[in-house]
N, C-alpha and C positions, 0 to 999 in steps of 0.2 A: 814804295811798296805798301804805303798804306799801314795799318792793323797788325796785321803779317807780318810775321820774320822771315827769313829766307830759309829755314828749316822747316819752317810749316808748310811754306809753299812747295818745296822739296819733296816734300815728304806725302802732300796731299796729291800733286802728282803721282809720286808712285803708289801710292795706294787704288787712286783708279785707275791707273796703267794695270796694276797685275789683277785687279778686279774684271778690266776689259769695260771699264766703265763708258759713257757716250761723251764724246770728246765737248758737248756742249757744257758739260758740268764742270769740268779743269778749270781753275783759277787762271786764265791766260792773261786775263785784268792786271795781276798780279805783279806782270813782265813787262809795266808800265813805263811811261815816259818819265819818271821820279828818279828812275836809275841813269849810268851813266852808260853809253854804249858797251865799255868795255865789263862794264858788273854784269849787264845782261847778257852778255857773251858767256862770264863764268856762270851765272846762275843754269843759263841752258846749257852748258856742256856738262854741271850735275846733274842737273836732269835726264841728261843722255845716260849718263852714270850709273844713276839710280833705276834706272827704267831700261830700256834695251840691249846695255852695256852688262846689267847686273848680273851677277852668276845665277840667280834662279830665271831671269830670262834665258839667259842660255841651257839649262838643265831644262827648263818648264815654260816653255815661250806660250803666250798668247796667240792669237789666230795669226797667219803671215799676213792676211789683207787688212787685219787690225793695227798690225806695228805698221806697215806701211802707210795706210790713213794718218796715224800716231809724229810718224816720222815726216811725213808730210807738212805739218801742220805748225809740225814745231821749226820746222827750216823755213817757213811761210814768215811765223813769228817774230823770225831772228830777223828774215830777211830785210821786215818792215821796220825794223830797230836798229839795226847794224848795217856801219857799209859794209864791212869784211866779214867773207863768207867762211865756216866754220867747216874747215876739211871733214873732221871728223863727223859730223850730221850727215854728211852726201858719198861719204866713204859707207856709213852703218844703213842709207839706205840705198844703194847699189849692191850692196851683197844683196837685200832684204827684196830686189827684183829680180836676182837671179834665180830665186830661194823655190823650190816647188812649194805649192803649199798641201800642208795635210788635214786628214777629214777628223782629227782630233788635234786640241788647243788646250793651256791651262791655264783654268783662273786662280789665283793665287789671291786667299785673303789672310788678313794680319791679326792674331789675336792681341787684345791687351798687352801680352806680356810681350809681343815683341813676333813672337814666332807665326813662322809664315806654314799656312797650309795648302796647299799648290792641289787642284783637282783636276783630272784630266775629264773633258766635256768634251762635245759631239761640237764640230763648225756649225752644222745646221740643228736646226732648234726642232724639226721631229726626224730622225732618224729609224731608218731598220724597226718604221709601227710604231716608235712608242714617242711621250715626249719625257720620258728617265733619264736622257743622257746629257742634262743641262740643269743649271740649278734656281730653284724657284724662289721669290718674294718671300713667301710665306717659312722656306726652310731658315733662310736666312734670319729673319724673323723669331723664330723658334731658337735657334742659338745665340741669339742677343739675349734672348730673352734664357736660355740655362745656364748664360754668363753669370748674370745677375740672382740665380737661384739656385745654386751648386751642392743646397742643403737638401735639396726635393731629390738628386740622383744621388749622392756620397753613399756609399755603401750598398747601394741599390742591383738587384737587375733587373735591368731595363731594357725593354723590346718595342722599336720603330718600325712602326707601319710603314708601308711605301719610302724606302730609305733612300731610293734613286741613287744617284754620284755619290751618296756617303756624308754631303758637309755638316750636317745635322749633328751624327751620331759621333764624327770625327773630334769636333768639338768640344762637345761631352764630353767624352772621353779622354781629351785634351787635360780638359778644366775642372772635372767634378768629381773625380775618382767612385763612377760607379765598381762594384766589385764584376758587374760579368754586364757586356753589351750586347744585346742580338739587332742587328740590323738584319730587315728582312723586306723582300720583292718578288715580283715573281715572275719577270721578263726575263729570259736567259740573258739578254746583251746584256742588261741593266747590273743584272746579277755581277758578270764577269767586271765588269767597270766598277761594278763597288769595289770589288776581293781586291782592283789593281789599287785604287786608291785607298783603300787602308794599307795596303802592304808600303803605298807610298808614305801613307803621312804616320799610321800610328805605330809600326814593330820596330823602328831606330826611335820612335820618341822617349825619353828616359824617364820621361814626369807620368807616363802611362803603365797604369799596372792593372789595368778591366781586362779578363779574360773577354775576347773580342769572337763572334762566330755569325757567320750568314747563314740564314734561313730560307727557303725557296720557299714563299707562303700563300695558296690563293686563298684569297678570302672567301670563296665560296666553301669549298671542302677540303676546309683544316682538320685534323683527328683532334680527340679530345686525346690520345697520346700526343700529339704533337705539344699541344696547351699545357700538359699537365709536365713534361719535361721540360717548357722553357718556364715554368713558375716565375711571371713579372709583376712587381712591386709596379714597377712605375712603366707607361702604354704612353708612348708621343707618338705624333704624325703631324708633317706638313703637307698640304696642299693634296690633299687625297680627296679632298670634295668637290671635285668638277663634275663629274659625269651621273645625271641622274641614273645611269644603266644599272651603277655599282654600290649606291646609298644604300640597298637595300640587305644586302649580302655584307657591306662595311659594318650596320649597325647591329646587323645580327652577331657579327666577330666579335664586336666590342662588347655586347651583352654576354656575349661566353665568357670573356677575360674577367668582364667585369665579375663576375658570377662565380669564375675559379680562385676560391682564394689560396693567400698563402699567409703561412704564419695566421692563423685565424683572421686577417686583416683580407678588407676587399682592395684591387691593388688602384692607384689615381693615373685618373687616365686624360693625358691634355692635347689638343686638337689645334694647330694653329690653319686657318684658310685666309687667303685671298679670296676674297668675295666679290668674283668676276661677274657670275650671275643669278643677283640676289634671290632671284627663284628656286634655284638649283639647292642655293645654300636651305633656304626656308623651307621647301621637301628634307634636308637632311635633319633638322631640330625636328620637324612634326612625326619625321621616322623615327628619333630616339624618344621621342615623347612614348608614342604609338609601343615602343618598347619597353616602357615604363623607364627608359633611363631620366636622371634629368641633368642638368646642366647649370652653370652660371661664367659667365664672362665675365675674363681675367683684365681687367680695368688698369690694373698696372702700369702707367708708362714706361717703357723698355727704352735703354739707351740706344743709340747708333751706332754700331762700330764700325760695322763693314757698309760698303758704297754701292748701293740700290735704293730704286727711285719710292719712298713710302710714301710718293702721293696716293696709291691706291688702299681699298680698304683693307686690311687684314686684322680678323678677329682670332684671338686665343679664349679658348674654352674649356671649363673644366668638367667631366662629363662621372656620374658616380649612381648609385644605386639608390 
């Protein structure tokens, strides 16, 4: 097995199991010719264990054609290893063909401490107009990245731009003990799918004590009552800079916020994008500029914790008066 214990390999499975990761990235190498038939037999039936078998898969399954592919692949694996075929793998995927499948799945990611946050996402990746109902690069990104800065929310309230599925804010909240959270969007689907996933992941969480509240927010024609009742110290957003339609209307939001203070202090306001198309990005800096905001890039290296692919670029920024 190489490097690797059988707990890590274990364990790194099921982390991109409940992530819904792409099966080319699982350690299959792993379930190499080093072991003896029958060890490889035990190691995949914890595997089955840990991953399809698990109680948050069954509470909070991934896509059906996903565990199927999943289930697939690892009965492939075995088959190429082992003579003797494992009941159990061809038992877990004959129910999994009977199985209808549904237009919601959950990905389920692990924080440090252990605990699992299970989100409920859209099968298809733009749903009902929008693409809110799925979790992006860049959010991800952003809560690696509050993991490691828990001092920037502790105490804080703090209001997310474009919150989509929640995992951002879930997070935070999770980890940082801001004093009040406003997640806010302004899709009605998008909306409803936030309210279910916080009601999933933060009001049994016992380590959470942020008064938590959703906001229905366009960014075109927000009241400055609306601004001046959510008073936010601390302004994130993931992955809100795709579309050059909305740069313009985004940056003027942000000049409001930046502009309302509170406690005599102006509040910090940090931006993470995927920088899909660098033009798009480069209109939204010359529009904060053109705002008189300015900005510097957060250089940082941010750990990994959760399983998505950071070959792409994704800049965090910090944008202030």
């Amino acid at each position: 097995m190489g490097h690797k214990t059988r707990k890590d390999v274990i364990h790194s499975f099921q982390v991109n199991f409940f992530a819904m990761g792409l099966l080319n990235t699982f350690p299959w190498d792993s379930l190499d010719k080093e072991l003896t038939t029958s060890e490889t037999s035990d190691i995949i039936m914890d595997i089955l264990q840990k991953t399809c078998l698990h109680p948050i898969c069954l509470k909070n399954p991934p896509s059906l054609k996903y565990r199927r592919r999943f289930l697939t692949e690892l009965i492939k694996r075995h088959e190429m290893i082992a003579a003797e075929p494992l009941d159990e793998l061809y038992e877990a995927l004959g129910k999994l063909m009977c199985a209808q499948e549904e237009d919601v799945c959950y990905k389920t990611y692990f924080l440090p401490t252990g605990d699992a946050v299970s989100l409920a996402e859209n099968v298809a990746l733009i749903a009902q107009g929008t693409t809110g109902l799925v979790t992006w690069e860049a959010a991800l990104y952003l809560a690696e990245w509050a993991l490691e800065n828990t001092h920037i929310f502790k105490s804080k309230t703090v209001l997310e731009l474009g919150s989509g599925i929640g995992l951002t804010g879930i997070v935070v909240c999770r980890s940082s003990s801001p004093t009040k959270y406003i997640f806010s969007d302004c899709h009605q689907t998008v909306l409803q799918r936030l309210k279910d996933n916080i009601t999933n992941c933060l009001t049994n969480s016992d380590s959470n004590s942020a008064s938590v509240s959703v906001e229905e927010l366009h960014w075109e024609n927000v009241s400055d009552e609306q601004l001046q009742r959510i008073q936010a110290n601390t302004i994130i957003a993931a992955d809100v800079v795709y579309d050059p339609d909305i740069i313009a209307c985004l940056v003027k939001l942000l000049s409001r916020l930046l502009n309302c203070k509170v406690q005599e202090n102006h509040p910090e306001v940090y931006i993470a994008s995927t920088v899909r198309n660098p033009q798009t990005y480069d209109c939204f800096k010359e529009e904060l500029e053109r705002a008189g905001l300015r900005h510097v890039i957060m250089k940082d290296s941010v750990a990994q914790v959760f399983p998505y692919n950071r070959a792409s670029t994704i800049e965090m920024i910090k944008i202030y008066v």
